[in-house]
PQR file of N, CA, C, O and H, with PARSE charges and radii, in Angstrom:
ATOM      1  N   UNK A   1       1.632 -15.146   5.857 -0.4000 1.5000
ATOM      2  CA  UNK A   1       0.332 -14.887   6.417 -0.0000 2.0000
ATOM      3  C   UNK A   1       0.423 -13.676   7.340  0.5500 1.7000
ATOM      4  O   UNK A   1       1.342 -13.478   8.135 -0.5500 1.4000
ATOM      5  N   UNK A   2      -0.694 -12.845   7.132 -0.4000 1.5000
ATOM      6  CA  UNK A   2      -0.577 -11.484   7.642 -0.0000 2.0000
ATOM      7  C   UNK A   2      -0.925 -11.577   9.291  0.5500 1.7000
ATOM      8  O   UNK A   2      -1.780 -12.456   9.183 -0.5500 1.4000
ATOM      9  H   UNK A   2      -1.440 -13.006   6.486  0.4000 1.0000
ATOM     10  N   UNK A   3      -0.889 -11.360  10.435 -0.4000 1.5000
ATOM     11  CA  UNK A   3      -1.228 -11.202  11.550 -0.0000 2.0000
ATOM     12  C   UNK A   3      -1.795  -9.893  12.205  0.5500 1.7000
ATOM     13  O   UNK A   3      -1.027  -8.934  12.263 -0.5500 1.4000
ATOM     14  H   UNK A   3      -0.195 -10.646  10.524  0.4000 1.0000
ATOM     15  N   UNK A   4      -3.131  -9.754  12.728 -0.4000 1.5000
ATOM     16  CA  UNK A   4      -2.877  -8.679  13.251 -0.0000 2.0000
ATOM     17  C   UNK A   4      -3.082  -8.703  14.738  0.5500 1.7000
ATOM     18  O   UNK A   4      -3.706  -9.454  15.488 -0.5500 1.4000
ATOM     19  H   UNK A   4      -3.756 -10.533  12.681  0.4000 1.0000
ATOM     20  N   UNK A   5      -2.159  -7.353  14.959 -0.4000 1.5000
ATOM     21  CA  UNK A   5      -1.665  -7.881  16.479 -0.0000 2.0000
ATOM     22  C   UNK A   5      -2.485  -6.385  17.248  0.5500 1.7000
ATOM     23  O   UNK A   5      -2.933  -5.577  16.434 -0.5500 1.4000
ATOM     24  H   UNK A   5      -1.652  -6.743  14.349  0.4000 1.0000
ATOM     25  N   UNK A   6      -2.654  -6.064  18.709 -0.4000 1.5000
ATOM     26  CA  UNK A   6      -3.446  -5.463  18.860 -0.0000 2.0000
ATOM     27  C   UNK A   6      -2.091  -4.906  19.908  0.5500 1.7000
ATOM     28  O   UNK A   6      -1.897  -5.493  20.972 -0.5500 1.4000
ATOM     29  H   UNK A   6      -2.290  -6.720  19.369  0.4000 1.0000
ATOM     30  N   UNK A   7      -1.205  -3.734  19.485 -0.4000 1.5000
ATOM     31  CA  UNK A   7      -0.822  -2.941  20.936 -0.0000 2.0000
ATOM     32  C   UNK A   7      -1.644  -1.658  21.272  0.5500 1.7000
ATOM     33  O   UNK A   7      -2.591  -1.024  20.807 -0.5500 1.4000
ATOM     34  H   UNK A   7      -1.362  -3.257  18.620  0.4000 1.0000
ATOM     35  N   UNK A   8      -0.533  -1.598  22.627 -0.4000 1.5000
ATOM     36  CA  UNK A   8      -0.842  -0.124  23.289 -0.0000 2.0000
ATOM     37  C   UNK A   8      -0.397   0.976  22.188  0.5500 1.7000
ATOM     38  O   UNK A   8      -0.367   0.583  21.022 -0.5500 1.4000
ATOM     39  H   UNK A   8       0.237  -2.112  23.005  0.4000 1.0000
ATOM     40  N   UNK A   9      -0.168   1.863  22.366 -0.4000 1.5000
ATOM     41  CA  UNK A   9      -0.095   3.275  21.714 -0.0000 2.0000
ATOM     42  C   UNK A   9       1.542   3.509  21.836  0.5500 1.7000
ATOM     43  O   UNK A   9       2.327   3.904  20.973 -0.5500 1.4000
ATOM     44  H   UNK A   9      -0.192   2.182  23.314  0.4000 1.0000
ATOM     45  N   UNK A  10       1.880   2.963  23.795 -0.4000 1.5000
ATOM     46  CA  UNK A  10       2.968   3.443  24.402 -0.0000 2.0000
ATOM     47  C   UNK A  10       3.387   2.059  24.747  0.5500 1.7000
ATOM     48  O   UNK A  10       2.601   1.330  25.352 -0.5500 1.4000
ATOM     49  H   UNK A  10       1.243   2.642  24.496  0.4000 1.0000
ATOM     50  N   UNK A  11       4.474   1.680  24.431 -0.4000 1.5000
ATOM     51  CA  UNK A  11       5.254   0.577  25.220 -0.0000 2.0000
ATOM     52  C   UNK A  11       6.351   0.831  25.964  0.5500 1.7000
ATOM     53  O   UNK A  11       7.121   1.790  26.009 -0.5500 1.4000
ATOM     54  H   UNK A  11       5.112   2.272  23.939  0.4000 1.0000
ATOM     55  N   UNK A  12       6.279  -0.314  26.607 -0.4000 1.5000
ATOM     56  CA  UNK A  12       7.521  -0.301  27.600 -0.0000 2.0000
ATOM     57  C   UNK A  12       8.698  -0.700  27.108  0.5500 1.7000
ATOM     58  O   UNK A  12       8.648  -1.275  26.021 -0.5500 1.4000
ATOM     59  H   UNK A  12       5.653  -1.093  26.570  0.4000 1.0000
ATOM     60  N   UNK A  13      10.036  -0.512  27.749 -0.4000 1.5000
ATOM     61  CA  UNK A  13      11.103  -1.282  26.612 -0.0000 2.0000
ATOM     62  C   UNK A  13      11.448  -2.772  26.302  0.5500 1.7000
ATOM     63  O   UNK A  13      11.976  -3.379  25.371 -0.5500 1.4000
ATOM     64  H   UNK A  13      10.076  -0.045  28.632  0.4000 1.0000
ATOM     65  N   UNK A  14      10.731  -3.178  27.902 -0.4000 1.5000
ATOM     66  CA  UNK A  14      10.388  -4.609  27.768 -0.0000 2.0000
ATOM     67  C   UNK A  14       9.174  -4.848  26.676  0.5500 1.7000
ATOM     68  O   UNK A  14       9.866  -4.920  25.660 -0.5500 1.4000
ATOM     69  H   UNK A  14      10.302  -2.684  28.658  0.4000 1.0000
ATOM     70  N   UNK A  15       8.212  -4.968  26.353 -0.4000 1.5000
ATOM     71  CA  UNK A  15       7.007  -4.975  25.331 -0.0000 2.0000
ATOM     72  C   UNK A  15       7.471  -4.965  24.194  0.5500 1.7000
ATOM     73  O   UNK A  15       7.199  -5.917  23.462 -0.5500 1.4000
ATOM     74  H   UNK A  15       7.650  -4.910  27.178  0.4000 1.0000
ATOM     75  N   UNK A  16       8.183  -4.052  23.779 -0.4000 1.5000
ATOM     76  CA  UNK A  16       9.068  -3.558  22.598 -0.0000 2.0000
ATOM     77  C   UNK A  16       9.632  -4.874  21.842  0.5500 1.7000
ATOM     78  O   UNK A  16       9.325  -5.527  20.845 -0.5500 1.4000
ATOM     79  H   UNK A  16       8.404  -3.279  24.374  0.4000 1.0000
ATOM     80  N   UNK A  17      11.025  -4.928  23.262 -0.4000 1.5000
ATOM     81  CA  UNK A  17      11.251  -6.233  22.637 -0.0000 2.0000
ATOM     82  C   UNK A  17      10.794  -7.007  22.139  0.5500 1.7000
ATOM     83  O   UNK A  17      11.053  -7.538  21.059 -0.5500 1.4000
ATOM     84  H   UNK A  17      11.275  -4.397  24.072  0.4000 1.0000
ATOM     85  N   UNK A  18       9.493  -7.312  23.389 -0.4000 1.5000
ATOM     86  CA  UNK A  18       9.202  -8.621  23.173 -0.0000 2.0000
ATOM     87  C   UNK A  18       7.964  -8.246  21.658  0.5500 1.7000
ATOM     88  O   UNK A  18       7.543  -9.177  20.971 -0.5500 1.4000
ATOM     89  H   UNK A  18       9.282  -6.880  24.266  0.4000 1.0000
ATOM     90  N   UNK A  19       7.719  -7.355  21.492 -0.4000 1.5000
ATOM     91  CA  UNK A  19       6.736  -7.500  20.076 -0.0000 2.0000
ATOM     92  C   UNK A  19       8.358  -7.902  18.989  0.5500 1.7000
ATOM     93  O   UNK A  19       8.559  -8.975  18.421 -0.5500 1.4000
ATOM     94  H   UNK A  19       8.061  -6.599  22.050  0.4000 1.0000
ATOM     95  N   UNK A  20       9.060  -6.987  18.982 -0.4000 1.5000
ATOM     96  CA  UNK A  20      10.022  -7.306  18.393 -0.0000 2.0000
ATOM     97  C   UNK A  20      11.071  -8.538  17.795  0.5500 1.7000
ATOM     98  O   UNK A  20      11.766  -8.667  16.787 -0.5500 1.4000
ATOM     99  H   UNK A  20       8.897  -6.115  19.444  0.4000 1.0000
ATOM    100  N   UNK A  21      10.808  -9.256  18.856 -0.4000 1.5000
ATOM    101  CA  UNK A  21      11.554 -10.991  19.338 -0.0000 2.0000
ATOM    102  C   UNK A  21      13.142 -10.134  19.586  0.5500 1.7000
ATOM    103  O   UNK A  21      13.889 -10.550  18.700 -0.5500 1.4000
ATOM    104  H   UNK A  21      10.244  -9.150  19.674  0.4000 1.0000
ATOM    105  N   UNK A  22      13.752  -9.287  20.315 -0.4000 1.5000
ATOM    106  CA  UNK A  22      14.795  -8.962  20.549 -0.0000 2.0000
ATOM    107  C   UNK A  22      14.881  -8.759  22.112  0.5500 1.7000
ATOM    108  O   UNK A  22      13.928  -8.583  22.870 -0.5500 1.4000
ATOM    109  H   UNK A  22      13.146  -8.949  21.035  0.4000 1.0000
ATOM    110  N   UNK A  23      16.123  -8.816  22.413 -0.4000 1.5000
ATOM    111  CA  UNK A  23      16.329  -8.701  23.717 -0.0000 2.0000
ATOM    112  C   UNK A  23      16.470  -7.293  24.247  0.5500 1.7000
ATOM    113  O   UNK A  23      16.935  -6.337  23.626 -0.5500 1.4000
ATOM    114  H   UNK A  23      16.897  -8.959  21.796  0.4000 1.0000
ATOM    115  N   UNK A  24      15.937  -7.299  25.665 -0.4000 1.5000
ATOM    116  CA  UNK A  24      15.826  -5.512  26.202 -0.0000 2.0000
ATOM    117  C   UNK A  24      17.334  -4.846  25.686  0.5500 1.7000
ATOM    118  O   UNK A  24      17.514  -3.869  24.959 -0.5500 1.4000
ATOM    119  H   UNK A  24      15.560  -8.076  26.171  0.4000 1.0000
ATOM    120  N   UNK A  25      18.292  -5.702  26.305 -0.4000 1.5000
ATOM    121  CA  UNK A  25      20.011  -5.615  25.976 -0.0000 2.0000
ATOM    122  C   UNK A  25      20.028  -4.947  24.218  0.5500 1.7000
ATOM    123  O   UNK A  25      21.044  -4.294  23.981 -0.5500 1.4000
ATOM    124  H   UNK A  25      18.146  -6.496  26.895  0.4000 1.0000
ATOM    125  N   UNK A  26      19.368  -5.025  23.446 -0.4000 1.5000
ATOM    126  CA  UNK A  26      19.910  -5.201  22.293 -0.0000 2.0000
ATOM    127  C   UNK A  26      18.761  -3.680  22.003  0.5500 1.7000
ATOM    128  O   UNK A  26      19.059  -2.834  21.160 -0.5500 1.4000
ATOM    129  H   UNK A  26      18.542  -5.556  23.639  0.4000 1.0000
ATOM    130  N   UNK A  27      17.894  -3.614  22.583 -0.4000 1.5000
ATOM    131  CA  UNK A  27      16.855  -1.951  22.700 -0.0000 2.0000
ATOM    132  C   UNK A  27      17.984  -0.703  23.325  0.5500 1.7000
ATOM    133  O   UNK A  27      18.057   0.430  22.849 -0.5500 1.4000
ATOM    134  H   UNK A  27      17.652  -4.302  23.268  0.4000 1.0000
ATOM    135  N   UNK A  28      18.653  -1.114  24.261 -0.4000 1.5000
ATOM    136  CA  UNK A  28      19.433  -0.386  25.172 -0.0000 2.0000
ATOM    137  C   UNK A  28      20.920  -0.138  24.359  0.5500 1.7000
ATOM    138  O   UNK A  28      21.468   0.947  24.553 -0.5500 1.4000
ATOM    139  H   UNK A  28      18.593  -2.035  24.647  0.4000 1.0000
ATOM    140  N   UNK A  29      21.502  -1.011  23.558 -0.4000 1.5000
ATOM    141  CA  UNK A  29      22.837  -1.151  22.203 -0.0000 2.0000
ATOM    142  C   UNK A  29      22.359   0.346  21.430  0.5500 1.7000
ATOM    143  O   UNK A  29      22.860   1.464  21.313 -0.5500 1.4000
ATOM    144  H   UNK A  29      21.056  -1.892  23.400  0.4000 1.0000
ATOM    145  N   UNK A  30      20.737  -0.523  20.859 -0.4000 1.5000
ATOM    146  CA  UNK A  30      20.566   0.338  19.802 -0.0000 2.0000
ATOM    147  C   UNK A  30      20.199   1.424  20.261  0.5500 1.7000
ATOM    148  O   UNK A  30      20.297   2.153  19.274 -0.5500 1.4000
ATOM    149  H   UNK A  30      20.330  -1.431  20.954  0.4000 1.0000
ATOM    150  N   UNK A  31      19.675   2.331  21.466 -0.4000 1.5000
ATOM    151  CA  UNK A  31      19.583   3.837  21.785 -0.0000 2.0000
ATOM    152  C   UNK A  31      21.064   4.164  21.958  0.5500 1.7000
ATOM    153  O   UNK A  31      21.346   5.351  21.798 -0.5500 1.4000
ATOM    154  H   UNK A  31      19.595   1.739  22.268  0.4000 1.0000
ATOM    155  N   UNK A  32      21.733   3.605  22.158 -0.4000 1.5000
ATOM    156  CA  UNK A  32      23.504   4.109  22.917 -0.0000 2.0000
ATOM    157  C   UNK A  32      24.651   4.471  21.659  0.5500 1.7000
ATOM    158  O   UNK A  32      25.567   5.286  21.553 -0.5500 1.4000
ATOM    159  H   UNK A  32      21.504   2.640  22.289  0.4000 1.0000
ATOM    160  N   UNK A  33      24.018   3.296  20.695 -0.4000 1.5000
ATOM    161  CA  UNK A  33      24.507   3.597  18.936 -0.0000 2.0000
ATOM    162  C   UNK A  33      24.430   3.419  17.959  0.5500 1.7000
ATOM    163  O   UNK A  33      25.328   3.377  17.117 -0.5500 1.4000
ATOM    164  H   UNK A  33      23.274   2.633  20.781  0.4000 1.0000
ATOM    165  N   UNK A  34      23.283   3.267  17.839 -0.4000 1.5000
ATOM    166  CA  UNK A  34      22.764   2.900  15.977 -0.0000 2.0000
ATOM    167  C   UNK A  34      21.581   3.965  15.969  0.5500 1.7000
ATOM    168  O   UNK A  34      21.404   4.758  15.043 -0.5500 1.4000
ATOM    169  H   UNK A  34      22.553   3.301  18.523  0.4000 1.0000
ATOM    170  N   UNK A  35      20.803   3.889  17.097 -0.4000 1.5000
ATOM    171  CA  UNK A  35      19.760   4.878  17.027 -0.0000 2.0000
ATOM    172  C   UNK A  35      18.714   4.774  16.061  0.5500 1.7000
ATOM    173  O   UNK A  35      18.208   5.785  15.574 -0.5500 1.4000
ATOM    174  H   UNK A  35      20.946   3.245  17.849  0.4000 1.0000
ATOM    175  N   UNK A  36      18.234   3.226  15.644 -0.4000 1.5000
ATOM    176  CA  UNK A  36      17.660   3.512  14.435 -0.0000 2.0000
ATOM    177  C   UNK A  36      16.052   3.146  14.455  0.5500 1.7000
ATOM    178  O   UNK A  36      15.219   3.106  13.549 -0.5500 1.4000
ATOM    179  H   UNK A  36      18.645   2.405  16.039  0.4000 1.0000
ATOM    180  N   UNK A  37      15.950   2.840  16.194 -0.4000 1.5000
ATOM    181  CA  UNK A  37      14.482   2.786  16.308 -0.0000 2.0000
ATOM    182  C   UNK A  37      14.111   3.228  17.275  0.5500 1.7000
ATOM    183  O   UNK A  37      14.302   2.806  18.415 -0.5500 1.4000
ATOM    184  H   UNK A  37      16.627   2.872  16.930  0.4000 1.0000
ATOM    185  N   UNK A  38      13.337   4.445  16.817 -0.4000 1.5000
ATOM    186  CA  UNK A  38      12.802   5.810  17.679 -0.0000 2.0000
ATOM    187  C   UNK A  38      12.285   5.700  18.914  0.5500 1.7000
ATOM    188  O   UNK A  38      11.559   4.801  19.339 -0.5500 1.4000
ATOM    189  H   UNK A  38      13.183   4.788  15.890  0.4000 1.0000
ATOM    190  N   UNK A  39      12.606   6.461  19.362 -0.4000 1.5000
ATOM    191  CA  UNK A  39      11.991   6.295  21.154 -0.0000 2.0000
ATOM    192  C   UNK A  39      11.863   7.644  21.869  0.5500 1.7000
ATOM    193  O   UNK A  39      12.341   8.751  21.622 -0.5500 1.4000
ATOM    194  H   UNK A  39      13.195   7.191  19.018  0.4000 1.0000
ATOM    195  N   UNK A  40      10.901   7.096  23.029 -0.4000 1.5000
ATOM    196  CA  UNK A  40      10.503   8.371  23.537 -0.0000 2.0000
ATOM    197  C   UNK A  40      10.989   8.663  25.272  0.5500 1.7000
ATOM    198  O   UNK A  40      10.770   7.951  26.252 -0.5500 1.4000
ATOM    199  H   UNK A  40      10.513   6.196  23.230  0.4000 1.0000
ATOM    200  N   UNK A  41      11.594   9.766  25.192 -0.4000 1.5000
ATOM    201  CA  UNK A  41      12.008  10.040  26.689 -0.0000 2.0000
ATOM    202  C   UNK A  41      10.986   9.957  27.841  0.5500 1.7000
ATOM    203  O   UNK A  41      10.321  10.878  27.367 -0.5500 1.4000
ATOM    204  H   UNK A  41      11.771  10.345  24.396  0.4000 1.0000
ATOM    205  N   UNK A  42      10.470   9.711  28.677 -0.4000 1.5000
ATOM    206  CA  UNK A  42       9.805  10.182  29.662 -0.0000 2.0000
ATOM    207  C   UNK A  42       9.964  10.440  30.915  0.5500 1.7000
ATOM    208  O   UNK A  42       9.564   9.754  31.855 -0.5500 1.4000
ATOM    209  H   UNK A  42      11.011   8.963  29.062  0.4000 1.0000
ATOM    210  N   UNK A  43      10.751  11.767  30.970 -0.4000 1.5000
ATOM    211  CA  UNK A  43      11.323  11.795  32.609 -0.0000 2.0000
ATOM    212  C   UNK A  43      13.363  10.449  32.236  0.5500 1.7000
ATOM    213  O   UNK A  43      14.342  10.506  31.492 -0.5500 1.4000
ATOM    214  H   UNK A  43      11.077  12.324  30.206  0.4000 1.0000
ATOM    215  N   UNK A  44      12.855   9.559  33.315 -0.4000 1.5000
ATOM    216  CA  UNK A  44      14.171   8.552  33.148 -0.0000 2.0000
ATOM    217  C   UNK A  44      13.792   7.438  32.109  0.5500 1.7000
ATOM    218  O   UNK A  44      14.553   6.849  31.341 -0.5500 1.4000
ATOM    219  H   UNK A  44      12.060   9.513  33.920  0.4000 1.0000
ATOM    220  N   UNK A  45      12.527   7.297  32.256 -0.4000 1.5000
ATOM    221  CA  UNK A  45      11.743   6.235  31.452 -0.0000 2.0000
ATOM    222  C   UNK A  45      11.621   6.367  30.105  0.5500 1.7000
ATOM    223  O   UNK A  45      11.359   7.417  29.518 -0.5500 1.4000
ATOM    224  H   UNK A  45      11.909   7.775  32.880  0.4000 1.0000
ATOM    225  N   UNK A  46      11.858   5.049  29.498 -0.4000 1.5000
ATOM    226  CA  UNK A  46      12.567   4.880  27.936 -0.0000 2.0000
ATOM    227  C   UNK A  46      10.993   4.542  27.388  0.5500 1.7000
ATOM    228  O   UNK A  46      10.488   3.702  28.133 -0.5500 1.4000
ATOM    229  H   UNK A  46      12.071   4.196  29.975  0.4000 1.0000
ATOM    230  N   UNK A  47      10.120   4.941  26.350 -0.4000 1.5000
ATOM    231  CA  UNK A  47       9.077   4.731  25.656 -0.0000 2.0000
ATOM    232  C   UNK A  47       8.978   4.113  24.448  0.5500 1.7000
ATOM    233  O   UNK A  47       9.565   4.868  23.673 -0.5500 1.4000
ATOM    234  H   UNK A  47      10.530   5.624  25.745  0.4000 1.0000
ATOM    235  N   UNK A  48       8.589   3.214  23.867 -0.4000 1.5000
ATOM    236  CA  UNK A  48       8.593   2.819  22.079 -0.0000 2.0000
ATOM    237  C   UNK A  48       7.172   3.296  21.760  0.5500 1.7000
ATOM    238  O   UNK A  48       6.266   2.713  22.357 -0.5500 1.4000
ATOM    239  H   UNK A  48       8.112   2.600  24.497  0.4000 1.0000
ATOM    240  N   UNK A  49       6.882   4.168  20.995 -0.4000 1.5000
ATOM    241  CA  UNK A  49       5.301   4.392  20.315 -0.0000 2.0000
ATOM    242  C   UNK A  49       5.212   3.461  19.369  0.5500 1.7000
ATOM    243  O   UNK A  49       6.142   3.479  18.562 -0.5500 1.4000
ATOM    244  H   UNK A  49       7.617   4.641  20.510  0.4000 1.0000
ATOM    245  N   UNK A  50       4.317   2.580  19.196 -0.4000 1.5000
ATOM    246  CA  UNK A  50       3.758   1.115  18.570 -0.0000 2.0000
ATOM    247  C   UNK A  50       3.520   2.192  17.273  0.5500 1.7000
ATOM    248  O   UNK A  50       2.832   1.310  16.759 -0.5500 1.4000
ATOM    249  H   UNK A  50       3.562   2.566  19.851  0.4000 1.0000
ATOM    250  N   UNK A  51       3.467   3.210  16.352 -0.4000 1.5000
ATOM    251  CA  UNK A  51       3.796   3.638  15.176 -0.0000 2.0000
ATOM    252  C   UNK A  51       4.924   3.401  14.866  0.5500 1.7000
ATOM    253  O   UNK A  51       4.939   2.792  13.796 -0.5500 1.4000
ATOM    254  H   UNK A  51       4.026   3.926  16.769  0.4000 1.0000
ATOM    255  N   UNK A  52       6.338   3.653  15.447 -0.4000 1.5000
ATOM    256  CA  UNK A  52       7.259   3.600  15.308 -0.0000 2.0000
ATOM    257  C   UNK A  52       7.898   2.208  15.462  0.5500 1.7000
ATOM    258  O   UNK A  52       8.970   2.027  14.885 -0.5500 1.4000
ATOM    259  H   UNK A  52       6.326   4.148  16.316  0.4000 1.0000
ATOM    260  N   UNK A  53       7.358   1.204  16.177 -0.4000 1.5000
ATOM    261  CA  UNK A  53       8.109   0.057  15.898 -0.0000 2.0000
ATOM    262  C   UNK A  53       7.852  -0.973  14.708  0.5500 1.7000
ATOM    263  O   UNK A  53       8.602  -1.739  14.103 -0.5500 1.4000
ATOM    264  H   UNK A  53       6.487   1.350  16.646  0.4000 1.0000
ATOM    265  N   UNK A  54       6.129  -0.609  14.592 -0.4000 1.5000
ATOM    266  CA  UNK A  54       5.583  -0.905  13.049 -0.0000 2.0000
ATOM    267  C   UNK A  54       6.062  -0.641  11.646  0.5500 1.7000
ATOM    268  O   UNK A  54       5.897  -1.405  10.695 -0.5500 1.4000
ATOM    269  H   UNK A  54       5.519   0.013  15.084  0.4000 1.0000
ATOM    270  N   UNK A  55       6.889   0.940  11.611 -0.4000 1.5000
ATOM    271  CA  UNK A  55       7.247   1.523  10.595 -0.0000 2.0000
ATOM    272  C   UNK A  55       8.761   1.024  10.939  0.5500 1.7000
ATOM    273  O   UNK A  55       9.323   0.746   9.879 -0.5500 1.4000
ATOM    274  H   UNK A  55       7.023   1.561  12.384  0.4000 1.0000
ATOM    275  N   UNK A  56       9.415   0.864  11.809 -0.4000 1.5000
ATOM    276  CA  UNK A  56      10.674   0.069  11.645 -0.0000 2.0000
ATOM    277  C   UNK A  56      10.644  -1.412  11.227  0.5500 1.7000
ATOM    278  O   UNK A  56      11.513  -1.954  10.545 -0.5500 1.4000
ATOM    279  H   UNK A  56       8.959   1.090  12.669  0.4000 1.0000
ATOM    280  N   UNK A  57       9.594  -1.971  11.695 -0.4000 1.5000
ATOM    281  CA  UNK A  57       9.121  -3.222  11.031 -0.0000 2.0000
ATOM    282  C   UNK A  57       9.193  -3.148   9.646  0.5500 1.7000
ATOM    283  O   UNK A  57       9.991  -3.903   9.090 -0.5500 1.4000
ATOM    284  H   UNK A  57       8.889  -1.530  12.250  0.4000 1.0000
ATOM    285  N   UNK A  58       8.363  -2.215   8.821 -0.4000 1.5000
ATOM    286  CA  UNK A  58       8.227  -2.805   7.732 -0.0000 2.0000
ATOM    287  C   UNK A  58       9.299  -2.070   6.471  0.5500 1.7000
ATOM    288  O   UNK A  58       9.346  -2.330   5.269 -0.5500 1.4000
ATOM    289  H   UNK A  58       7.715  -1.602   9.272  0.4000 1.0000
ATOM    290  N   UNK A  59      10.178  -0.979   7.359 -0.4000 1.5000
ATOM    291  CA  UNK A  59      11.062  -0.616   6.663 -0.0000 2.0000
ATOM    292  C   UNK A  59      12.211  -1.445   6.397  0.5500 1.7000
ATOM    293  O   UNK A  59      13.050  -1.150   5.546 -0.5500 1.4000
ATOM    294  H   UNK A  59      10.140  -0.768   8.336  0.4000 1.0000
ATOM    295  N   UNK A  60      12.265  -2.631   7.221 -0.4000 1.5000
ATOM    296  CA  UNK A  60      13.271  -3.791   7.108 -0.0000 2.0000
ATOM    297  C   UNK A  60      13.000  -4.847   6.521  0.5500 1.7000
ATOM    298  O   UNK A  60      13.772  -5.804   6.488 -0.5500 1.4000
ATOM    299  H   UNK A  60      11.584  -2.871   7.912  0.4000 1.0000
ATOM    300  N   UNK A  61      11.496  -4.812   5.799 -0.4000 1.5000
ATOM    301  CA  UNK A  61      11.179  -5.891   4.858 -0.0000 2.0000
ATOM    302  C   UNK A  61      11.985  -6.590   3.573  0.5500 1.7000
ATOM    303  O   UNK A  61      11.550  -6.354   2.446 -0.5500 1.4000
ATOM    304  H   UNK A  61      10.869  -4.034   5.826  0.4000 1.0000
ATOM    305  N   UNK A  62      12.765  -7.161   3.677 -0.4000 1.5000
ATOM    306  CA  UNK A  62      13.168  -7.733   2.356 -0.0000 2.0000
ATOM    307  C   UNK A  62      12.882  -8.411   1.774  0.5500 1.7000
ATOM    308  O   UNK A  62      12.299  -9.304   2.388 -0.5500 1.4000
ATOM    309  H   UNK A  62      13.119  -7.353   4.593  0.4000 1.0000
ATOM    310  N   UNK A  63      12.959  -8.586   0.625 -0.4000 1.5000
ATOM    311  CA  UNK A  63      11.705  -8.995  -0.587 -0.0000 2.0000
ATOM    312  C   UNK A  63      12.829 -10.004  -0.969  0.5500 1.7000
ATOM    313  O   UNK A  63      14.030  -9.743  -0.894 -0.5500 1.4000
ATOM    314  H   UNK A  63      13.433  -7.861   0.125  0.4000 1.0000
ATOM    315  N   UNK A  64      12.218 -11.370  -1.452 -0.4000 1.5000
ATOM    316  CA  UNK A  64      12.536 -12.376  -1.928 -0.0000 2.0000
ATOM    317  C   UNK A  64      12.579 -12.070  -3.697  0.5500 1.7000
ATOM    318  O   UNK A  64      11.651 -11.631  -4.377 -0.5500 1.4000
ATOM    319  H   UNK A  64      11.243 -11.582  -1.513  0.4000 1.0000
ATOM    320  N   UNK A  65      13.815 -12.416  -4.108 -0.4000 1.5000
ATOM    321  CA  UNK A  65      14.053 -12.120  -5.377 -0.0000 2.0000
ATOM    322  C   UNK A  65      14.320 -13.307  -6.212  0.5500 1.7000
ATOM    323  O   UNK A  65      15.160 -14.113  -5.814 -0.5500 1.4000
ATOM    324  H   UNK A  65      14.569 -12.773  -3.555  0.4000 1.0000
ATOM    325  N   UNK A  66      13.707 -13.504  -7.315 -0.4000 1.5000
ATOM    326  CA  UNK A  66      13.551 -15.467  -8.319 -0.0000 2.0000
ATOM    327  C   UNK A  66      15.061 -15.322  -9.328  0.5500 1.7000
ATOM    328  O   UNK A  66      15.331 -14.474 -10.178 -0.5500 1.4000
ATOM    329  H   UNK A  66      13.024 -12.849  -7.638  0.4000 1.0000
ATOM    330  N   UNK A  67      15.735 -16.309  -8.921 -0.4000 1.5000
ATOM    331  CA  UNK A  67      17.102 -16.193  -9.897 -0.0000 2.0000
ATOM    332  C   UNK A  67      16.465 -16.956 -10.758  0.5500 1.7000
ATOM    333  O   UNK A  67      17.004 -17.274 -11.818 -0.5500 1.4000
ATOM    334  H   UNK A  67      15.515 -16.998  -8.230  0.4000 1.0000
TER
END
């Protein structure tokens, strides 16, 4: 069942997570070395643009396959 969810534009790295179900710890892993979900500098302040956590969303979709 599809949900739709209503964010900001700009999240925080807390928000992130939590749209995410991941821990801030595991936002802070992945900028330091996997790098694989985009973010935005601001000054010291770490940004997620709600395009980018959507399109990491659904680029990790895996599809159920019928043996």
């Amino acid at each position: 069942m599809e949900q739709n969810i209503i964010l900001p534009s700009i999240l925080t790295q807390a928000q992130a997570a939590e749209y995410l179900g991941v821990s801030e710890k595991k936002l802070e892993r992945d900028r330091w070395c996997e790098r694989r979900i985009p973010y935005v500098k601001m000054g010291r302040h770490v940004r997620y643009r709600a395009s980018d956590l959507v399109a990491y969303v659904e680029s990790n979709i895996v599809e159920a396959t019928a043996h």
